[in-house]
C-alpha positions, 0 to 999 in steps of 0.5 A: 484548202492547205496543202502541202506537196512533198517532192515538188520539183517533179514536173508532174508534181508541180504541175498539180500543186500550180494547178491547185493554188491556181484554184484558189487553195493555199499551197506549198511544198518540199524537195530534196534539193533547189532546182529550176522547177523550185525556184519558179514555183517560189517566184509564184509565192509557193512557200517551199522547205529544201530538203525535206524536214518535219517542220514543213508539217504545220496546220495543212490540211492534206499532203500529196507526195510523189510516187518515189517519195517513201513511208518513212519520209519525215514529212510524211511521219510528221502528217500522220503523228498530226491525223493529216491525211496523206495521198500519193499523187495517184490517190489524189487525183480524184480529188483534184480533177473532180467536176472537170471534163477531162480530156486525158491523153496517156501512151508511152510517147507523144503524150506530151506532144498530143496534150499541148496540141489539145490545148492550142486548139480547145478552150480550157486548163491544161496540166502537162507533163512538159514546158508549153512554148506557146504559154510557156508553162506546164500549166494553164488555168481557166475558169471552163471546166475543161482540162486537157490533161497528160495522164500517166501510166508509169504508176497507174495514176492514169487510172484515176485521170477521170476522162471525158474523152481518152486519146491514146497514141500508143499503147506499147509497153513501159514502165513494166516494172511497175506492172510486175512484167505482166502484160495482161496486167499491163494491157488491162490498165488502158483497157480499164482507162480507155473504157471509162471515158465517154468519148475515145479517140485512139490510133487504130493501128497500134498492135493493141489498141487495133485489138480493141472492141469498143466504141471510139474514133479510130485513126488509121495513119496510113490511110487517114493521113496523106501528102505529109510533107515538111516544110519550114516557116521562118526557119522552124519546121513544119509538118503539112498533112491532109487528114481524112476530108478535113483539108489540109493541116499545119503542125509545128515539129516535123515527123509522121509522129507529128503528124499522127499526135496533131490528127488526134488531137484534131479528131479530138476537137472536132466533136466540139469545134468546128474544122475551121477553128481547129485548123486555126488554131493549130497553128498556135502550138510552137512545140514543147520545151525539150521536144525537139527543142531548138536552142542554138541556131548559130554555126552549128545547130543545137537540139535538146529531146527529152527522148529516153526510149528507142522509139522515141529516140528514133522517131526524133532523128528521123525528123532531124535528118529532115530538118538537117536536109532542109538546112543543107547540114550533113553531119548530125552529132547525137549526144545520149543520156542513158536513163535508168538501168533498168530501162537501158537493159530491157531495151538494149538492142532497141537503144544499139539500133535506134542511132543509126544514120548518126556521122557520131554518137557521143554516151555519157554516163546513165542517169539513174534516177534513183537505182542501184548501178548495173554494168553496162559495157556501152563501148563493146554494146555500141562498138559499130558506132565507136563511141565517145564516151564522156562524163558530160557536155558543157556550153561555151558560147555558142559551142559544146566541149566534150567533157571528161573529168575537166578536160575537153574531149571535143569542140562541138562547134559544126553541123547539127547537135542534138541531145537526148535523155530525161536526166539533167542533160538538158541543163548541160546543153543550155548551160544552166547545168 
């Protein structure tokens, strides 16, 4: 087929369009402005038109656009005036994960983590909704059937990941916006999701998923994973366990929430690997890009964390004060990117907490991700804190100015840096911005 993805930056999005032309079908695609994303999949020879414009419309046979992307897109006019069939990503799944065995990990964290875990240790495509270091890509194609798959449940397209088998880490709420802030609505969704799969693997100690009465391999964390100790080999952390009988484990990260995606993903495998393999081959997972990323190992260490949300947030500064004891660092400096409003606000109190045990916490302005601007007051919200507020951070060498405007607040320059947000703060901290 010939297909044609609109908003093709999106790593969700690229995801699928790398997988399909993996597949053989002739792809390309739009955004609305060149980024790090476009520029690779126009290395892959997808052919890409940016920004958007009617002309990227010519003979294709369906378009797939992104959840954001609007009726009125002239792209997708252009589709429909050419009798083109257009799907939003979430209809078109079907399509594209028909015929595969899917093994389909959903939860508001760890789902990335879980996924890219699975695919070190289980044969077959992977679709990610984040950067592998271990293949250095989001995707994987092979020729199994098999999918490790992140599905997503911030629009419901979890709902059509079509799942052999359903892990879950999690299932608190969020993205409630879409789900009206209608729990039962909410809840229903990874009821519906988890009771499609054949085989369901899910952490039993989660407050909704211990409610559930279905057949599935329960993990419960407390009693099932003992000994978790962190360790560091060749420098990069490590998370050692003991789970259940299986013997003891190695994962790269550290934190129990480490430990607890790697046991799923264990618990996972095992029903078609062996222990041994499996344990092997967890060793082959060495992180995914923006979790806990380590970019800088020089005077001062620098980690970027695509944490956006409280509990991620604060599992993550749990693992670098281990790090940071293990490295005989005592000052850890937290550079946050608030992302959405909405999110910030629903959250607030959760966001004043989640940073304690910081020597300092730097703000930057929220990336809104496309919503209107509401008033926050960051500096009376987090006073306990004393915050700097900044307008972002860029790299010198191998140090960080504090930015406002174009003067430098601060040189990061000591101790242990770790940056979080989903927005391009990333790019700030890797000086790609």
């Amino acid at each position: 087929m010939k297909i044609h993805f609109i908003g093709i930056g999106g790593i969700g999005i690229s995801g699928l369009a790398k997988f399909m032309l993996a597949q053989g079908h002739e792809v390309t695609g739009s955004d609305i402005s060149e980024t790090v994303i476009t520029k690779k999949l126009q290395e892959m020879g997808m052919k890409l038109t940016i920004p958007h414009d009617a002309s990227a419309i010519t003979d294709q046979d369906l378009v797939i656009h992104s959840a954001i992307i609007r009726p009125d897109n002239v792209e997708v006019v252009a589709a429909s005036q050419k009798d083109i069939k257009v799907l939003a990503r979430r209809e078109a799944l079907p399509l594209i994960l028909e015929n595969k065995k899917v093994y389909a990990v959903c939860g508001a964290h760890g789902k990335s983590t879980t996924t890219a875990i699975l695919s070190s240790v289980l044969e077959g495509s992977a679709v990610i909704g984040a950067e592998s270091k271990e293949f250095g890509d989001n995707v994987r194609h092979s020729e199994s059937d098999v999918l490790l798959f992140e599905a997503d449940e911030s629009d419901g397209s979890f709902l059509n990941s079509n799942p052999y088998c359903a892990i879950v880490p999690n299932a608190e709420p969020e993205h409630m916006e879409y789900y009206d802030y209608n729990f039962d609505r909410f809840y229903d969704a990874y009821k519906t999701f988890i009771n499609t799969a054949s085989l369901r693997v899910i952490n039993a100690e989660d407050p909704f998923l211990s409610t559930l009465d279905c057949e599935a391999i329960r993990l419960y964390p407390s009693k099932d994973i003992k000994s978790i100790e962190y360790v560091l080999i060749n420098d990069e952390p490590h998370t050692r366990f003991e789970l259940l009988d299986m013997g003891v484990f190695e994962v790269w990260g550290f934190g129990e929430h480490i430990a607890i995606d790697a046991a799923l993903a264990v618990l996972a495998a095992v029903e078609s690997e062996d222990v041994e393999t499996v344990r092997s081959k967890l060793l082959n997972f060495k992180g995914i890009k923006k979790r806990f990323d380590i970019i800088n190992k020089q005077d001062s260490i620098l980690i970027d964390d695509y944490g956006h949300h409280p509990t991620e947030i604060k599992a993550t500064l749990e693992s670098v004060k281990a790090y940071a004891d293990l490295m005989g660092i005592d000052k850890i400096t937290a550079i946050w990117q608030p992302h959405k409003y909405s999110r910030t606000i629903d959250n607030l109190d959760a966001f004043i907490n989640c940073f304690e045990g910081t020597s300092e916490l730097i703000i930057l302005p929220v990336w809104a991700a496309g919503e209107k601007v509401r008033e926050i007051n960051f500096e009376k919200d987090f006073e306990r804190y004393s915050p700097m507020m900044a307008d972002g951070v860029k790299r010198s060498n191998n140090d960080l100015d504090v930015m406002k405007g174009d003067r430098i607040l601060k040189s990061l320059d000591k101790g242990l840096i770790v940056g979080f947000g989903a927005g391009d703060i990333t790019y700030q901290l890797r000086g790609t911005a």
